[in-house]
N, C-alpha and C positions, 0 to 999 in steps of 0.2 A: 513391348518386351514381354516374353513370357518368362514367370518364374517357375523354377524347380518349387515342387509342391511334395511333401510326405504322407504317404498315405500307409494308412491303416489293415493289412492286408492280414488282420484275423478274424476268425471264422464270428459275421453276425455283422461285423461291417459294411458301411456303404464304400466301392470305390468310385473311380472313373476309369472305362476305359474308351479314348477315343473318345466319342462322345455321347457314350451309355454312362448309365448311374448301376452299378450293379450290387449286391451282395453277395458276400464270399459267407459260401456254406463250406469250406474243409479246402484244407492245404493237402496237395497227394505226391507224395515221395514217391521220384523216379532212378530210381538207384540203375545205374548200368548204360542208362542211354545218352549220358554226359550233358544233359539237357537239364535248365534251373527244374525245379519243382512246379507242378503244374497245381491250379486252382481251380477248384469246382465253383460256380459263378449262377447265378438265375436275377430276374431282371425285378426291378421293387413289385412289380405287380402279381408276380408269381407263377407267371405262366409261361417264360420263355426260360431253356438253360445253357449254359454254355460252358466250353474246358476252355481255360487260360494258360500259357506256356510264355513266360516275358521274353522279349526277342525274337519268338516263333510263330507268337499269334494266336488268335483267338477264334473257337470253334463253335458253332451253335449244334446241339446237339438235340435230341427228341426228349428225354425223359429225365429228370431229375437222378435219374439211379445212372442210365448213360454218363452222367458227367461227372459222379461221386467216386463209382468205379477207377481204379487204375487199370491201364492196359497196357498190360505187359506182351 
């Protein structure tokens, strides 16, 4: 049985997603595209980063600044 789990989703936190362990560096307000708020994400070791969109999916992207950015 899997249970619903709460997680932590401010900046400096570990999450899960899927079955990554990741750290949330900054929540980015997406005003306009009716879409939740996406999460700038990088991985415990420091070298991979990713955008997070819940329901939408998650993106591996190149550069720490790629993922922090909002893109409008």
């Amino acid at each position: 049985m899997i249970s619903r789990t709460v997680q932590n989703w401010s900046p400096g936190s570990i999450v899960r997603v899927g079955f990554m362990r990741l750290r949330v560096l900054c929540c980015i307000a997406t005003p306009g595209d009716y879409r939740p708020d996406a999460y700038a994400l990088e991985s415990i070791d420091r070298r991979s980063f990713y955008r997070f969109t819940p329901h939408h999916g998650i993106t591996r992207v190149d550069t720490r600044q790629d993922a922090v950015e909002p893109s409008f």
